[in-house]
Structure formats: structure tokens, C-alpha cells
mmJSON file of the N, C-alpha and C atoms, coordinates in Angstrom:
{"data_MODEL":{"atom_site":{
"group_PDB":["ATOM","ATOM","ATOM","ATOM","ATOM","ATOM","ATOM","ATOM","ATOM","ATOM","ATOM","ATOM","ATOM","ATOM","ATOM","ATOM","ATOM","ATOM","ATOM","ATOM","ATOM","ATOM","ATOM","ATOM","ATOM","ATOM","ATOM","ATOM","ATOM","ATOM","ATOM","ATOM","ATOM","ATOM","ATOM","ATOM","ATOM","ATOM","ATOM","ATOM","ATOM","ATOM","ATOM","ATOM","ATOM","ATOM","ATOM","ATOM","ATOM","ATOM","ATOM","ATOM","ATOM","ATOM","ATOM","ATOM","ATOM","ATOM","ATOM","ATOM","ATOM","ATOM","ATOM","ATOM","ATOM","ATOM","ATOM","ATOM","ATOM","ATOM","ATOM","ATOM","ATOM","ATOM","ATOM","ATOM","ATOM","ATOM","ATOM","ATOM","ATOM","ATOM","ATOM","ATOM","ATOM","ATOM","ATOM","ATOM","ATOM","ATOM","ATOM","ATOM","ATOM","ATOM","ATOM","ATOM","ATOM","ATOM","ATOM","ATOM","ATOM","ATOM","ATOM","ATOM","ATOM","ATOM","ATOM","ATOM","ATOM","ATOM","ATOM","ATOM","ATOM","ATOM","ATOM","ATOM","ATOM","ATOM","ATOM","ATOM","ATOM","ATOM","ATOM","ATOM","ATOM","ATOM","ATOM","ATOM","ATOM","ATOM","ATOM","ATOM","ATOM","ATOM","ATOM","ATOM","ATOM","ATOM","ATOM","ATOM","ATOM","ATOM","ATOM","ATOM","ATOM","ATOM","ATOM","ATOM","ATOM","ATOM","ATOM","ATOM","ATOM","ATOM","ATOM","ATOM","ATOM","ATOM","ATOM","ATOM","ATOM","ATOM","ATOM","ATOM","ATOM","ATOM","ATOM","ATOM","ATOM","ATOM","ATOM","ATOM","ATOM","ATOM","ATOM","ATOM","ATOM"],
"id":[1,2,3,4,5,6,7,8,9,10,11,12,13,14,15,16,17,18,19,20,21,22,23,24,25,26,27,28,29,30,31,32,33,34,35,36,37,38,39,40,41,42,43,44,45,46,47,48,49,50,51,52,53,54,55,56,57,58,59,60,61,62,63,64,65,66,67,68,69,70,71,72,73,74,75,76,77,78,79,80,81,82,83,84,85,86,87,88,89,90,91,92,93,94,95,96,97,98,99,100,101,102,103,104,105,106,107,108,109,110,111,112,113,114,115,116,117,118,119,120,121,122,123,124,125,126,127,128,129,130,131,132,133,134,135,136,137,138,139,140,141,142,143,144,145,146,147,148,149,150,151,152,153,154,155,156,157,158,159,160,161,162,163,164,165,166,167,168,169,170,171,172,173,174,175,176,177],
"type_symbol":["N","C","C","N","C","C","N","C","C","N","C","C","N","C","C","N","C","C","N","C","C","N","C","C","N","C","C","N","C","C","N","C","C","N","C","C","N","C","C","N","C","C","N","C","C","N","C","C","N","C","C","N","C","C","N","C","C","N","C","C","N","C","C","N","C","C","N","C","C","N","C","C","N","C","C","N","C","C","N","C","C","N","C","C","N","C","C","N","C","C","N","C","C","N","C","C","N","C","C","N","C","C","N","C","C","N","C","C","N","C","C","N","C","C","N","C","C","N","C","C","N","C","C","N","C","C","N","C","C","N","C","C","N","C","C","N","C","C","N","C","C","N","C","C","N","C","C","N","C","C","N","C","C","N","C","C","N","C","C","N","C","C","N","C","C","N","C","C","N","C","C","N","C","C","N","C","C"],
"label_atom_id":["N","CA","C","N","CA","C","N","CA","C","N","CA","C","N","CA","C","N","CA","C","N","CA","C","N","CA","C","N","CA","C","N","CA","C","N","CA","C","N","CA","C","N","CA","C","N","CA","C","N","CA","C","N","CA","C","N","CA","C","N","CA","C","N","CA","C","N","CA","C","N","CA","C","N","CA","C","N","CA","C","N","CA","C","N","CA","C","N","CA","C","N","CA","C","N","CA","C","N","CA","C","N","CA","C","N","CA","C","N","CA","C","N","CA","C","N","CA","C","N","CA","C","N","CA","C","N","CA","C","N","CA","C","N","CA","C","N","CA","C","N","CA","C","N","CA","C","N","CA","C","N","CA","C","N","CA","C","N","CA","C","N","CA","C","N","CA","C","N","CA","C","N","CA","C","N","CA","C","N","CA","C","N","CA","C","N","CA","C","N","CA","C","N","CA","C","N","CA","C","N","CA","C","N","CA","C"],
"label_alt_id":[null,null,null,null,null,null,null,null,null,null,null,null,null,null,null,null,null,null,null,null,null,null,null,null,null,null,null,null,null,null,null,null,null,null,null,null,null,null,null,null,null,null,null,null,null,null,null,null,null,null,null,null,null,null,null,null,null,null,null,null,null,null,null,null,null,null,null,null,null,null,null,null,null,null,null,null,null,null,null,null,null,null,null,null,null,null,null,null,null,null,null,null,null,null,null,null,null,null,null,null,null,null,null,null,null,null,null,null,null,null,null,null,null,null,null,null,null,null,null,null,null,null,null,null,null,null,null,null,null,null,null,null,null,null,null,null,null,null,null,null,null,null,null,null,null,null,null,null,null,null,null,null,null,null,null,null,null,null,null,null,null,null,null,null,null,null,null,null,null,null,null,null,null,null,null,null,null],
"label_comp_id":["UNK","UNK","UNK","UNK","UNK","UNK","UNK","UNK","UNK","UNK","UNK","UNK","UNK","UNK","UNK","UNK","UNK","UNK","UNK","UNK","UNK","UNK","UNK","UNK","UNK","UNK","UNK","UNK","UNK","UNK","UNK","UNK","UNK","UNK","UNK","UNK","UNK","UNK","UNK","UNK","UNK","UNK","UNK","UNK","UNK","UNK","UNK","UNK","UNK","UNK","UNK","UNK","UNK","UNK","UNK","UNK","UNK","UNK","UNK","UNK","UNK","UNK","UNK","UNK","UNK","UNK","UNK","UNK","UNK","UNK","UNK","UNK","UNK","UNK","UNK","UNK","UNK","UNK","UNK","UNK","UNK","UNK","UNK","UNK","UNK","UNK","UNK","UNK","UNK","UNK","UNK","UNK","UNK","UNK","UNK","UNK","UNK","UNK","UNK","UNK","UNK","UNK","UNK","UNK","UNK","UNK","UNK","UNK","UNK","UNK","UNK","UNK","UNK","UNK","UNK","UNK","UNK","UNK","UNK","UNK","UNK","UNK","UNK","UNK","UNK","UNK","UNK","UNK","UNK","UNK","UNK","UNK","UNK","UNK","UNK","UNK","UNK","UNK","UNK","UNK","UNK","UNK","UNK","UNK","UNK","UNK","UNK","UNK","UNK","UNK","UNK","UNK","UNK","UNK","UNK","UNK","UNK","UNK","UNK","UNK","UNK","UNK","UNK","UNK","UNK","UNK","UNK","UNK","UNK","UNK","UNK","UNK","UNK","UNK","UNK","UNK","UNK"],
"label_asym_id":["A","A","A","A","A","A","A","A","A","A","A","A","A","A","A","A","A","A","A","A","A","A","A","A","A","A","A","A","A","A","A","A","A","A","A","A","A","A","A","A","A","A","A","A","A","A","A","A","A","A","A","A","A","A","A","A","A","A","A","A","A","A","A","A","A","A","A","A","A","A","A","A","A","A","A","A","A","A","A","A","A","A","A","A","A","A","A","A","A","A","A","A","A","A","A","A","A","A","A","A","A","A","A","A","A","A","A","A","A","A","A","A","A","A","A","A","A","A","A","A","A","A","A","A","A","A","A","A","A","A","A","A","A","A","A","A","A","A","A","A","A","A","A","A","A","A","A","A","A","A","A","A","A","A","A","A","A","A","A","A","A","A","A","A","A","A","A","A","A","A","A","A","A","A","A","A","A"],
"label_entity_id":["1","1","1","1","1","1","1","1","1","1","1","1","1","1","1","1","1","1","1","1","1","1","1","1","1","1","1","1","1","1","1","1","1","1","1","1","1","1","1","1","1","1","1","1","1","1","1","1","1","1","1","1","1","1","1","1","1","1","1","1","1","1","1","1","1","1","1","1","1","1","1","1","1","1","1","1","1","1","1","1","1","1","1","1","1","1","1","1","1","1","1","1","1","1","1","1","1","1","1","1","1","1","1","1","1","1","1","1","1","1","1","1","1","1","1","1","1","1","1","1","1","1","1","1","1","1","1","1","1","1","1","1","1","1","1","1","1","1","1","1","1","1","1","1","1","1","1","1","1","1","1","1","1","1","1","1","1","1","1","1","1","1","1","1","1","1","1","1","1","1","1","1","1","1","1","1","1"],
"label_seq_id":[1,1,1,2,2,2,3,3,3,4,4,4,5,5,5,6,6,6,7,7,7,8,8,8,9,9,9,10,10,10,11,11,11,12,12,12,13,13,13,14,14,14,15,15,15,16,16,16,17,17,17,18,18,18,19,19,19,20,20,20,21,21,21,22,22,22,23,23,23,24,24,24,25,25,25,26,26,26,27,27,27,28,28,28,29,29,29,30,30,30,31,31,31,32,32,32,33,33,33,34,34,34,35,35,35,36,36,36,37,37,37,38,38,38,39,39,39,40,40,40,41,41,41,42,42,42,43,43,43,44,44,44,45,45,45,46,46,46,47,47,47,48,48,48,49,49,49,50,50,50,51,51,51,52,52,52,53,53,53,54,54,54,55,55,55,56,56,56,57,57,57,58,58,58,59,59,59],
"pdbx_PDB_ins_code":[null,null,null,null,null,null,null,null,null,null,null,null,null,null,null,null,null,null,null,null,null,null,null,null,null,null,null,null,null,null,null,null,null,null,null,null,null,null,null,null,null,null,null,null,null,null,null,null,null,null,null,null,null,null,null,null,null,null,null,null,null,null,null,null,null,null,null,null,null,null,null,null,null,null,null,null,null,null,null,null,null,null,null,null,null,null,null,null,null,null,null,null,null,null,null,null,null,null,null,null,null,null,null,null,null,null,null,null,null,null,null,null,null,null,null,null,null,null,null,null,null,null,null,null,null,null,null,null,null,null,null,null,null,null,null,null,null,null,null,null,null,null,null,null,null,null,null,null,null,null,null,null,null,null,null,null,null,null,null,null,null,null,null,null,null,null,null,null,null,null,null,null,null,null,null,null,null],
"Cartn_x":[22.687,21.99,22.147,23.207,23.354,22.9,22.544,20.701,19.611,19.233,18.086,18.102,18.956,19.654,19.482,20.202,20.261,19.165,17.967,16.619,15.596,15.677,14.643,13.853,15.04,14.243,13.412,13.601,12.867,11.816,11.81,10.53,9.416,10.156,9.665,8.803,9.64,9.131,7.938,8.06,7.221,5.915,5.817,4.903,4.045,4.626,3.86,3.381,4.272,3.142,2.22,1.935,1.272,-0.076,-0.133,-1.056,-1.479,-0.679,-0.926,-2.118,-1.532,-2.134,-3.478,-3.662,-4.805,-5.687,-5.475,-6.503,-6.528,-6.145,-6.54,-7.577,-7.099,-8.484,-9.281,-9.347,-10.541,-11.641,-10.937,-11.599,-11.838,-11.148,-11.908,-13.158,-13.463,-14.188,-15.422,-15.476,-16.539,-17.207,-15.961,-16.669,-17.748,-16.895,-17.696,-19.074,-19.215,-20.377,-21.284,-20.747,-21.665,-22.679,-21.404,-21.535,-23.149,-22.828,-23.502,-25.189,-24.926,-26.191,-27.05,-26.464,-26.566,-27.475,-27.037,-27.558,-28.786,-28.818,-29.903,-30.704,-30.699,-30.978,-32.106,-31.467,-31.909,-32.732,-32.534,-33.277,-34.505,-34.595,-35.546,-37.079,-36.013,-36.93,-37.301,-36.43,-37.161,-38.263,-38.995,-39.924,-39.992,-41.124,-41.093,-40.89,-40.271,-40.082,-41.167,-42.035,-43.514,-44.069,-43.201,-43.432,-41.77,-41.194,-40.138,-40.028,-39.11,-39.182,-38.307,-38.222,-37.461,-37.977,-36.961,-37.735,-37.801,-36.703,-37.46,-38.913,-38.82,-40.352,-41.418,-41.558,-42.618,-42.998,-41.888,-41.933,-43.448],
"Cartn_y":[-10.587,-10.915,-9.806,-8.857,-7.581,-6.859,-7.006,-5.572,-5.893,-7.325,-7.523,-7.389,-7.924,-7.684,-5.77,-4.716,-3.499,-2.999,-3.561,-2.756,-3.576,-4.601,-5.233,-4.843,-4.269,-3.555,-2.277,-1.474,-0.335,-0.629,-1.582,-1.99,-2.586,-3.229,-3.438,-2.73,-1.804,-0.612,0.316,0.164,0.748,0.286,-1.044,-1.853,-1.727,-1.541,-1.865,0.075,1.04,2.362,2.477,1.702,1.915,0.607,-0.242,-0.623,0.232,0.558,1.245,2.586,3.265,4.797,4.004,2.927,2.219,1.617,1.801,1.298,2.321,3.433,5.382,5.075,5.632,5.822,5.08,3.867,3.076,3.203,3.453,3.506,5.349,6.323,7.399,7.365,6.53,6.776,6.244,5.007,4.383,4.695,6.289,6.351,7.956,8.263,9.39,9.093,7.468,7.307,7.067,6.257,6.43,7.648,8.334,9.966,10.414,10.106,10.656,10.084,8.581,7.44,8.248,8.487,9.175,10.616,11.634,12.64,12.068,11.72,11.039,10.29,9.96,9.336,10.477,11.61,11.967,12.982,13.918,14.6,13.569,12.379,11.865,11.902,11.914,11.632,12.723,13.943,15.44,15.822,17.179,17.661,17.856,17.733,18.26,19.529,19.909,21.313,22.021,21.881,22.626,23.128,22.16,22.354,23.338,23.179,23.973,25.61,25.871,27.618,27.658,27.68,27.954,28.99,30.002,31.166,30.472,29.914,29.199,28.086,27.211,26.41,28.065,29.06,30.214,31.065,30.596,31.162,31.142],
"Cartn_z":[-16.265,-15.025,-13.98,-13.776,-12.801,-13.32,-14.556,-14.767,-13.874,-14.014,-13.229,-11.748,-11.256,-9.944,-9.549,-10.697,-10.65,-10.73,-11.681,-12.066,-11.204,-10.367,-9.802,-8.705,-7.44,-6.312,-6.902,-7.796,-8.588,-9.113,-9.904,-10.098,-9.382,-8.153,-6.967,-6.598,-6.402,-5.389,-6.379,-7.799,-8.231,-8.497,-8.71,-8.66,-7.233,-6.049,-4.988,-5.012,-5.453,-4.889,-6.053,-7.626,-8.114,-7.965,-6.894,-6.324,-4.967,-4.675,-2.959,-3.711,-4.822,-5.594,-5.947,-6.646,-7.093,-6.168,-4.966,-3.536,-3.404,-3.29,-3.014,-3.54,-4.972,-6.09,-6.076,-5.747,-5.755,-4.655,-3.544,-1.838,-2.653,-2.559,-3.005,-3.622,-5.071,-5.891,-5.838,-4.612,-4.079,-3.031,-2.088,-1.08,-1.549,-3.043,-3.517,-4.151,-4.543,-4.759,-3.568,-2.448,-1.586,-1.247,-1.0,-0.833,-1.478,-2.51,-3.517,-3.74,-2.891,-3.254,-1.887,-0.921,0.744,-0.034,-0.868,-0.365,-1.963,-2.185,-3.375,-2.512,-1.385,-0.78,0.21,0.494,1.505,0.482,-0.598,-0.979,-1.838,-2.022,-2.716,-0.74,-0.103,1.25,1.62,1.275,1.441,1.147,1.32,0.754,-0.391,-0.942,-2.628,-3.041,-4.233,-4.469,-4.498,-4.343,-4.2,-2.642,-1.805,-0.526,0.335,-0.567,0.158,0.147,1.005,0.629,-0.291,-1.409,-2.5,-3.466,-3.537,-4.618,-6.474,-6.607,-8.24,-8.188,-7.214,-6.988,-7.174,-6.928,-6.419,-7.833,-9.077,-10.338,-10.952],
"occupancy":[1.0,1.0,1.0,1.0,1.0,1.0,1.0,1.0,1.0,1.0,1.0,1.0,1.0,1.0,1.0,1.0,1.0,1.0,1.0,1.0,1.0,1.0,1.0,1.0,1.0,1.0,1.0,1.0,1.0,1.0,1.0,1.0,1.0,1.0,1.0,1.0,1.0,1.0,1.0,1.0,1.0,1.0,1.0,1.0,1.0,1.0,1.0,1.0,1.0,1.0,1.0,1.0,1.0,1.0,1.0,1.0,1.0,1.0,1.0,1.0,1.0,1.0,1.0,1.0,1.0,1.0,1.0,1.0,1.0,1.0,1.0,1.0,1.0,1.0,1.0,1.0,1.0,1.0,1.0,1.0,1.0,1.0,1.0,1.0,1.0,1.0,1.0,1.0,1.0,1.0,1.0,1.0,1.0,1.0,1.0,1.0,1.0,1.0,1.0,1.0,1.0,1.0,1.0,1.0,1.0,1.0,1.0,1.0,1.0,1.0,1.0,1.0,1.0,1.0,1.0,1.0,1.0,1.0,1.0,1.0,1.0,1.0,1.0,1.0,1.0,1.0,1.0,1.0,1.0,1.0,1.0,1.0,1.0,1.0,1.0,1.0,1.0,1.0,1.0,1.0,1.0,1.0,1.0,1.0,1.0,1.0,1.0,1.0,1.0,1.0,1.0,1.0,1.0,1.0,1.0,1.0,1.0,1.0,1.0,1.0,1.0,1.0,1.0,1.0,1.0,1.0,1.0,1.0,1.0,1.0,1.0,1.0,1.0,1.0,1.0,1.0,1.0],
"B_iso_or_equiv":[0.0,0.0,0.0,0.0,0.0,0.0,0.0,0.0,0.0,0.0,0.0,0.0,0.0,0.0,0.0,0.0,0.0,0.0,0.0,0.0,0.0,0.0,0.0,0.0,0.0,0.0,0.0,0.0,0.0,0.0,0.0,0.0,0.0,0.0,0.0,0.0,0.0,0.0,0.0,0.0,0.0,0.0,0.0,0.0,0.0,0.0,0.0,0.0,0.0,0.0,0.0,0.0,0.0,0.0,0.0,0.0,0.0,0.0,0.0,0.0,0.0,0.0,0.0,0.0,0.0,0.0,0.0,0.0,0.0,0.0,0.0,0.0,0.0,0.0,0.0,0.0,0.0,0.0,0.0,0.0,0.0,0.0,0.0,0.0,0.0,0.0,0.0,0.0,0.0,0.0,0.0,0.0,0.0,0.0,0.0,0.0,0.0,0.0,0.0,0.0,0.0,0.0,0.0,0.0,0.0,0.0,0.0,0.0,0.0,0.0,0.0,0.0,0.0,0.0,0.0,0.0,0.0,0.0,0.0,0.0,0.0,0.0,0.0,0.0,0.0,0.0,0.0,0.0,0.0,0.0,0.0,0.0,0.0,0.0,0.0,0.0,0.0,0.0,0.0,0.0,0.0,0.0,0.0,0.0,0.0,0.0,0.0,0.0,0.0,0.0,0.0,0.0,0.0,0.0,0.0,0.0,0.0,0.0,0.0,0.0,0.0,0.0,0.0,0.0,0.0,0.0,0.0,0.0,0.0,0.0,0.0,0.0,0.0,0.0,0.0,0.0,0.0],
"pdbx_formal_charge":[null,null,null,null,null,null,null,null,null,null,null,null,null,null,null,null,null,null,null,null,null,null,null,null,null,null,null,null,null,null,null,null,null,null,null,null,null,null,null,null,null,null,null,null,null,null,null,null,null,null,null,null,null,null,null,null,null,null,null,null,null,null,null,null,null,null,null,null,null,null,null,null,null,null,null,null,null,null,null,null,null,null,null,null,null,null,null,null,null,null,null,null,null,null,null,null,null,null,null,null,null,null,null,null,null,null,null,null,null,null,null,null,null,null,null,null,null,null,null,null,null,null,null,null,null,null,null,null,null,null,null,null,null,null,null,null,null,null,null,null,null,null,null,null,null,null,null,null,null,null,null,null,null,null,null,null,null,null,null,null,null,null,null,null,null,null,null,null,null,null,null,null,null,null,null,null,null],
"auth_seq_id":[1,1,1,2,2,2,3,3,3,4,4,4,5,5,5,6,6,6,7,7,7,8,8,8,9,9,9,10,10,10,11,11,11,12,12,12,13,13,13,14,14,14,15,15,15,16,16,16,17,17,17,18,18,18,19,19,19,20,20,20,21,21,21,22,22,22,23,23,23,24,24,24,25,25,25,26,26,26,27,27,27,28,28,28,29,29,29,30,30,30,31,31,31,32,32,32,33,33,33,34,34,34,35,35,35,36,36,36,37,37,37,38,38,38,39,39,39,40,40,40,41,41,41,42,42,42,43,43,43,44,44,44,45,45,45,46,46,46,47,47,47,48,48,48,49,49,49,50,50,50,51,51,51,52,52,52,53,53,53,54,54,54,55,55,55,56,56,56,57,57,57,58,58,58,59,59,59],
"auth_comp_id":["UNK","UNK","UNK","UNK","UNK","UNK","UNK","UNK","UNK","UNK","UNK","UNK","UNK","UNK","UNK","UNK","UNK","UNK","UNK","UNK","UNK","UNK","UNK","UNK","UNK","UNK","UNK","UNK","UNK","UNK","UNK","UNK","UNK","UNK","UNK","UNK","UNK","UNK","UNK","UNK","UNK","UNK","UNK","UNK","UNK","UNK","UNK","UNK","UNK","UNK","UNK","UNK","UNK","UNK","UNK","UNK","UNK","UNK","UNK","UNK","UNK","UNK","UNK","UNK","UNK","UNK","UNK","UNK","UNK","UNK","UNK","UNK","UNK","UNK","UNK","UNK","UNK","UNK","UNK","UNK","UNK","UNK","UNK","UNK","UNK","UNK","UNK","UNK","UNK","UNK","UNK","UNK","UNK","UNK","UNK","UNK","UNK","UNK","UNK","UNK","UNK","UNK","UNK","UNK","UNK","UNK","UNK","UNK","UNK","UNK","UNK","UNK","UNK","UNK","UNK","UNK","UNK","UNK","UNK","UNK","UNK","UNK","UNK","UNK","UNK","UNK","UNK","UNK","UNK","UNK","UNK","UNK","UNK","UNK","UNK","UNK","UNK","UNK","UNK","UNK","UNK","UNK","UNK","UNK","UNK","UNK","UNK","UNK","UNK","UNK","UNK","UNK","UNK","UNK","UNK","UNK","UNK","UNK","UNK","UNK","UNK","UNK","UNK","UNK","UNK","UNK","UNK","UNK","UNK","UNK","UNK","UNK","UNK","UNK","UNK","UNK","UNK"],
"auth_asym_id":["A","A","A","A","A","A","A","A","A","A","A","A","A","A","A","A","A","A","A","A","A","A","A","A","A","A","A","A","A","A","A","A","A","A","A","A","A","A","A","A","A","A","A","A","A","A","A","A","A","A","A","A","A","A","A","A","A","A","A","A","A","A","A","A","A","A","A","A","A","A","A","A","A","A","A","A","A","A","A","A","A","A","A","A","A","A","A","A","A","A","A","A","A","A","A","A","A","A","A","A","A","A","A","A","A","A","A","A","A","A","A","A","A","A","A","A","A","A","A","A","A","A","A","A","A","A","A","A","A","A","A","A","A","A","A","A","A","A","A","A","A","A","A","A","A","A","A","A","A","A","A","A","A","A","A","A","A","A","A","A","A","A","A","A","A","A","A","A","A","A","A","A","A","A","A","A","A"],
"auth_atom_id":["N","CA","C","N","CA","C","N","CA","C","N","CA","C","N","CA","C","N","CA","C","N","CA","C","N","CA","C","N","CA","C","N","CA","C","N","CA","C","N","CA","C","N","CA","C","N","CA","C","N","CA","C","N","CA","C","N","CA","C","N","CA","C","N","CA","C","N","CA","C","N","CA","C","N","CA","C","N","CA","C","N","CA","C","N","CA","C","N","CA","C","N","CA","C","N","CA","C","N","CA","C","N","CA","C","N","CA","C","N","CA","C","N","CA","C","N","CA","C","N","CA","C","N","CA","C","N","CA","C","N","CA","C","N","CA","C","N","CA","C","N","CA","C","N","CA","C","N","CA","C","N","CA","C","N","CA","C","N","CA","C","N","CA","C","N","CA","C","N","CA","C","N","CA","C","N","CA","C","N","CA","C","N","CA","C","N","CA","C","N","CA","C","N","CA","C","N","CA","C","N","CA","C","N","CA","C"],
"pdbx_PDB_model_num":[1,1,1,1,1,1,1,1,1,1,1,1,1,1,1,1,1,1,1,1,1,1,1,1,1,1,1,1,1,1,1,1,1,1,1,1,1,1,1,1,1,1,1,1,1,1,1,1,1,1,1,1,1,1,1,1,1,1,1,1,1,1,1,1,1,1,1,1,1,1,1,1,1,1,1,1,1,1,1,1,1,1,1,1,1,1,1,1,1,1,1,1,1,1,1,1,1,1,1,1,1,1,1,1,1,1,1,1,1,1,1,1,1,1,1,1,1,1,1,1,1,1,1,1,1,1,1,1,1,1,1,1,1,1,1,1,1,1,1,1,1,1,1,1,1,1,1,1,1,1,1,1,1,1,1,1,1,1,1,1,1,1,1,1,1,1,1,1,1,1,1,1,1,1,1,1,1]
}}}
């Protein structure tokens, strides 16, 4: 029973930063999709490549 007592706050503590690391990555990886839905967002609302100054559209 003084193992569990000895190994319990550790696991404690490890349990709570490997949820704390897993709300990072999660809030990261959703705010990179936003990110991502935003500029998909904005170049679908842009000009067409035919209308921009772009030297590959001019090929």
C-alpha cells in the first residue's frame, strides 16, 4: 500500500499535464483549420487567376 501512496501524486501529476498537452494540440489543430477554412475562404472570393497579375496565369 506505500507504493501507491509513493507512485500516486506522479501519476497525478502526469495525468493532468498529459491532458493540459492534449487541450494545446487540440485548440492548436482546430485553430489551424480555421486558419486554413479563412484563407480558402478568402481566395475562393478573390479574383480569378485569369484576372490577376500573375506571371504563370500570362503563360
Amino acid at each position: 500500500m506505500e507504493y501507491v501512496a509513493v507512485l500516486l501524486p506522479s501519476i497525478v501529476v502526469g495525468l493532468i499535464f498529459w491532458f493540459a498537452m492534449k487541450a494545446i494540440f487540440n485548440a492548436d489543430k482546430s485553430e489551424r483549420q480555421a486558419e486554413a477554412r479563412a484563407q480558402a475562404e478568402a481566395e475562393a472570393q478573390g479574383a480569378s487567376p485569369a484576372d490577376r497579375n500573375d506571371p504563370e496565369s500570362n503563360r
